[in-house]
C-alpha positions in Angstrom: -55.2 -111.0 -58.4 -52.8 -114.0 -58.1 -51.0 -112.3 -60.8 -50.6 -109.5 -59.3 -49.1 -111.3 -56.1 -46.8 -113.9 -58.2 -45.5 -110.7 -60.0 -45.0 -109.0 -56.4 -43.5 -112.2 -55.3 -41.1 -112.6 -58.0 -39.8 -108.6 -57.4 -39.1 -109.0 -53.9 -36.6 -112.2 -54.7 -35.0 -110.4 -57.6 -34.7 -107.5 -55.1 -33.1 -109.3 -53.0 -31.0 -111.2 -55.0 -29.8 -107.9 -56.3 -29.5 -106.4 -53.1 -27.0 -109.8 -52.1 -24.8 -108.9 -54.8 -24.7 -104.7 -54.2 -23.3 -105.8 -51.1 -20.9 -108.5 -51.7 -19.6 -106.3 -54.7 -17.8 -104.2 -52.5 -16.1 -106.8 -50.2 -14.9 -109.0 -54.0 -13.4 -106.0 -54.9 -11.4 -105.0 -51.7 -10.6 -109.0 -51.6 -8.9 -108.3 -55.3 -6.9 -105.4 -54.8 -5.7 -106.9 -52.2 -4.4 -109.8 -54.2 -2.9 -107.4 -56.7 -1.3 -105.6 -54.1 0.2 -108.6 -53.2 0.9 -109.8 -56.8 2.6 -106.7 -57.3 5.2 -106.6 -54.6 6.0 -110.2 -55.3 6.9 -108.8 -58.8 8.7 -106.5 -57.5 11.0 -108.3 -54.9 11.4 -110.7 -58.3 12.6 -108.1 -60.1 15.0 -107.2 -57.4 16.4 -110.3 -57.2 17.0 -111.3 -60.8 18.6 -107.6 -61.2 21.1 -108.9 -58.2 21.7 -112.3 -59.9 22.4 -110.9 -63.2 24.4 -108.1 -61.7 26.8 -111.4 -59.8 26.9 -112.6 -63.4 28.4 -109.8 -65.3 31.0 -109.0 -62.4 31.8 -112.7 -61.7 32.3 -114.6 -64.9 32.2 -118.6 -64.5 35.0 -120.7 -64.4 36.9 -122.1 -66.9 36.5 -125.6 -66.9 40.1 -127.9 -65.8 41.5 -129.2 -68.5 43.5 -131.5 -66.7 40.3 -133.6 -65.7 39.5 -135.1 -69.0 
């Protein structure tokens, strides 16, 4: 008989240990996309700038250094 109840016992917390983590799973993986999401339009406003930079660049070439300096 105590078997029977330790083994009853035992199903209940791995019930609800599984039950804890059904539920948080959904609420991790909203919480994740979420960061991606994010992630992703950082990228993107990256991109956009280093396309503007670059774009400066070709169309405005540096200046030649003074030679009258040295």
């Amino acid at each position: 008989m105590e078997l029977i109840g330790g083994f009853t016992i035992m199903l209940i917390l791995l019930g609800l240990c599984a039950a804890a983590a059904l539920l948080s799973l959904p609420m991790l993986v909203w919480g994740l996309h979420r960061r991606i999401e994010q992630s992703l339009v950082t990228l993107e406003r990256l991109e956009e700038r280093t396309a503007r930079i670059e774009q400066y660049i070709t169309h405005h070439p540096p200046p030649l250094p003074d030679k009258r300096q040295g």
